[in-house]
Structures are given as structure tokens and as C-alpha cells.
N, C-alpha and C positions, 0 to 999 in steps of 0.2 A: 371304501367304507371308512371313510375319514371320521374323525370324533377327537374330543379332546380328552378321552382315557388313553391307556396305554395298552396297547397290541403290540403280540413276538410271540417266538415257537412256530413261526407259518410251516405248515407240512402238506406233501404233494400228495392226492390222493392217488394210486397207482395209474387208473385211468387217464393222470392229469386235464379232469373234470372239475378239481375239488382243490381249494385250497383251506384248510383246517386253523386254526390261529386261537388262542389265547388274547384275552382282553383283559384286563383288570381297571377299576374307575380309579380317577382322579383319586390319589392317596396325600395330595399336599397338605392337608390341613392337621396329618397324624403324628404325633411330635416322635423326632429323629432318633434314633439310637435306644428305642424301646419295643418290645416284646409285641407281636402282632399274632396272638390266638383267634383273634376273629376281628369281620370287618362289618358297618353296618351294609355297605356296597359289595356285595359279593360279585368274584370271579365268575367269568365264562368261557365259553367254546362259540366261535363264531365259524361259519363254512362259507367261502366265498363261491358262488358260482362263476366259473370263469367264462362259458358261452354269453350270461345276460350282466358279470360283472357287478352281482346284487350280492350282499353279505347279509347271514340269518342267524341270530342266536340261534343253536341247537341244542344247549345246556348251560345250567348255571348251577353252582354250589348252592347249597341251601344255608340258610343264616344258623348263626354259630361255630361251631368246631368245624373247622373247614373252610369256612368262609374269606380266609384273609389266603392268598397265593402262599405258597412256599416257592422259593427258587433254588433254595440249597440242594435240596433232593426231591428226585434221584435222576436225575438224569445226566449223560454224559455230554450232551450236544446239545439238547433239544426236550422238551419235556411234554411232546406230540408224538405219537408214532402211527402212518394211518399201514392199517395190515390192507395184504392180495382183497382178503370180501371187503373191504369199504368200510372196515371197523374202526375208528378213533381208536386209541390206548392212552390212557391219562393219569397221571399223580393224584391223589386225592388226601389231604388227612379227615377225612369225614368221621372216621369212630377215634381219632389222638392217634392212628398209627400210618405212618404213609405207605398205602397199596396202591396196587393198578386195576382202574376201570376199563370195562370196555364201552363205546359208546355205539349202539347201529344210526349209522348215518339216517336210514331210510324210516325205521319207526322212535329215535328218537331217546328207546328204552337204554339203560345201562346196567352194567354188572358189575357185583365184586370177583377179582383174577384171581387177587393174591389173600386169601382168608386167612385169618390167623393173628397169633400175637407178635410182633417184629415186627421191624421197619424193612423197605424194597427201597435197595439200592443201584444205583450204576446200570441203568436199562440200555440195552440194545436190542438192537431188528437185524435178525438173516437177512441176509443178501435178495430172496425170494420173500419177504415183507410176509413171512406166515406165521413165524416164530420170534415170538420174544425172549430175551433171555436177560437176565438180572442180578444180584445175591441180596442175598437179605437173609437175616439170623430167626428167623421164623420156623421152628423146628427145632433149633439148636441156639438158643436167647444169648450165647455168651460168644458165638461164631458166626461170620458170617458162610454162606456158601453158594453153588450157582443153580440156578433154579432156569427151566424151561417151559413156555406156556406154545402150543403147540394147539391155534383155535381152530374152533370151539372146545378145546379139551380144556384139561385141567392141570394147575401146579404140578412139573418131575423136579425133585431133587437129587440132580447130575452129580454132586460132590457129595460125599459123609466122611470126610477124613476127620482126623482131629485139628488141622491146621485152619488158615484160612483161607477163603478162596474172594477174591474180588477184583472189579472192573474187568467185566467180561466184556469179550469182543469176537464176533462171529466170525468164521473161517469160510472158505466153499466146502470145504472140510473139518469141522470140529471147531473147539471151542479157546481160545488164548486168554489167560486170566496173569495175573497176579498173584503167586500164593507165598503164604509164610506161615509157621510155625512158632512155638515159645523159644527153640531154639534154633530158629534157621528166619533169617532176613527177608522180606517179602523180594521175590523173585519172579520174573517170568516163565510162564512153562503152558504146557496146553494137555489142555482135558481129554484123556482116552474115553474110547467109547463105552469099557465100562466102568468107568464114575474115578478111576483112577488118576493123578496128577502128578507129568513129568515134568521136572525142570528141562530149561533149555538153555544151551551157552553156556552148560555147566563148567566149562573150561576157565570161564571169565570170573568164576566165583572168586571172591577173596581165599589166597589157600591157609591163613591162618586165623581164620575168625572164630573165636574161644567158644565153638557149639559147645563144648562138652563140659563148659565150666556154667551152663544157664541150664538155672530150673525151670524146670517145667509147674505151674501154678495150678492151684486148687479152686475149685470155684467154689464161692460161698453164698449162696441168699440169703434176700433174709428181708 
């Protein structure tokens, strides 16, 4: 499916039937090191069939907000995830906030995952390609935390500590994150199964790092 845009993200569909890819057009003529809120060439989703080796647009952003790719977030690897039913999972900033779409391969249609106001960060896929799992501060504007999508269901927020929870990474069992606190260092530790967060390698912590001399802060809007 040669062309002189640029395609990446290719992802397997489980059948390995399908291979998924991101396209975005020729962007040369956009001058360097400025701000891209939208493109007049909008981004796509192309699906290769691997039996006839034919590639098919299946989606494209709609012009304006949204329009131009983001690559910063959210993903950790890859910014494609295809689930077990043959569902695309994809970044989107279509309303100014970056969520996840679903796409059905077979009609085409797509959906918002991740409703709300916050950004979706640091996506990962189980091992069994059914569940997604993410953080994003949606719920909680001033934290991030870890969220699970479990299709066709809907948004669990896994985490409600006061800390923060991020760059999740699925287990065969459970869930391995990052967490920190106002007074405690971002740390590895894994997600109990009910919504609770243990450090791990607690031996390895610094034994004298001044916890008890850092405040804990006050959120302010406004």
C-alpha cells in the first residue's frame, strides 16, 4: 500500500487477517517547530488485507479539531490496539481532549470509550486482547488514575487513592503501575484487586528521603 504519506502503528488483528496502520499525508510544506491544532489533510486508519494484500481506508478524522495526528499521547508502544472481536482502539482529540475510540472493522461505525473531561494516558492491552487499560485524570482533573474498558462495557475506575497512579501495564494477573504521592516518589507497585496500591521492592526505597518534612498541597481552580 505504497504512497508518499507516511504510515506506522501497524497492529495485528488477532486472527492475523488484518493488519491496522495509521496514515497521515504529506506534512512538508507545515513550517517546523509550531503548533499543529488541525490539518487541512486529515489523518486515517487504513486495514490491509493480508489474503489479497489490498489496503482500505476504514476511517478518517473529520476536519478541524482532531484533524492534525498527535503522537505524544497516549500510548506507550503503539497508538493502535486491535481487541479478541476485531475492534480498532484509537487516540482521538476530536472534542480538545485525547480519548479512545472504538472502531468495528466490519460496519465501519465508531465510538466514544473514554467520555468525559480529562486527558487518556499510557494505554495498554491484556494479554487476552479484551481489555484496555489506561490513566487518565477524568474523574479526578488534578490526578491521574487507572481505568479499565472491558468491551463492549464501559469506563471502571480501578484506583481512587489520593496519589497517582500511571503507566499501567497488564499482568496474567493484575495490574503494575507507577505510583506516587505529594510525599512519596513515584514508585513501582501493583494494583490489588480491590482498587488498593502496594509498593513493591520496598526494601530498595531510599531510607532517608525527608517524607515527613513535604506538604501535601491544596488544589485551587479557578
Amino acid at each position: 500500500d505504497a504512497s508518499t504519506n507516511t504510515d506506522s502503528d501497524p497492529a495485528w488483528s488477532t486472527d492475523g487477517k488484518y493488519i491496522a496502520y495509521i496514515r497521515q499525508p504529506y506534512t512538508g510544506h507545515d513550517m517546523p517547530f509550531t503548533s499543529r491544532r488541525s490539518s487541512p489533510l486529515p489523518w486515517s486508519i487504513r486495514l490491509l488485507d493480508i489474503a489479497s494484500l489490498t489496503g482500505t481506508e476504514i476511517w478518517k478524522a473529520d476536519e478541524g479539531a482532531g484533524s492534525a495526528f498527535v503522537e505524544e499521547l497516549p500510548a506507550v508502544n503503539n497508538h493502535l490496539w486491535f481487541t479478541a472481536n476485531n475492534t480498532i482502539i484509537f487516540p482521538w482529540e476530536k472534542d480538545g481532549w485525547m480519548h479512545l475510540y472504538g472502531l468495528d472493522i466490519q460496519n465501519k461505525k465508531t465510538k466514544l470509550l473514554t467520555e468525559g473531561v480529562g486527558e487518556v494516558e499510557k494505554v495498554s492491552i491484556s494479554p487476552d486482547k479484551k481489555t484496555i487499560i489506561y490513566c487518565s485524570n477524568i474523574g479526578d482533573i488534578s490526578r491521574r488514575h487507572i481505568y479499565t474498558i472491558t468491551l463492549p462495557g464501559t469506563p471502571v475506575m480501578v484506583t481512587k487513592s489520593d496519589g497517582i497512579e500511571y503507566s499501567p501495564v497488564a499482568l496474567s494477573k493484575g495490574i503494575a503501575v507507577l505510583e506516587s504521592t505529594a510525599q512519596h516518589p513515584m514508585w513501582p507497585a501493583l494494583v490489588q484487586a480491590n482498587g488498593s496500591v502496594n509498593d513493591i521492592a520496598v526494601n530498595e526505597f531510599q531510607k532517608d528521603y525527608p517524607s515527613a518534612s513535604l506538604v501535601v498541597p491544596k488544589v485551587i481552580s479557578f
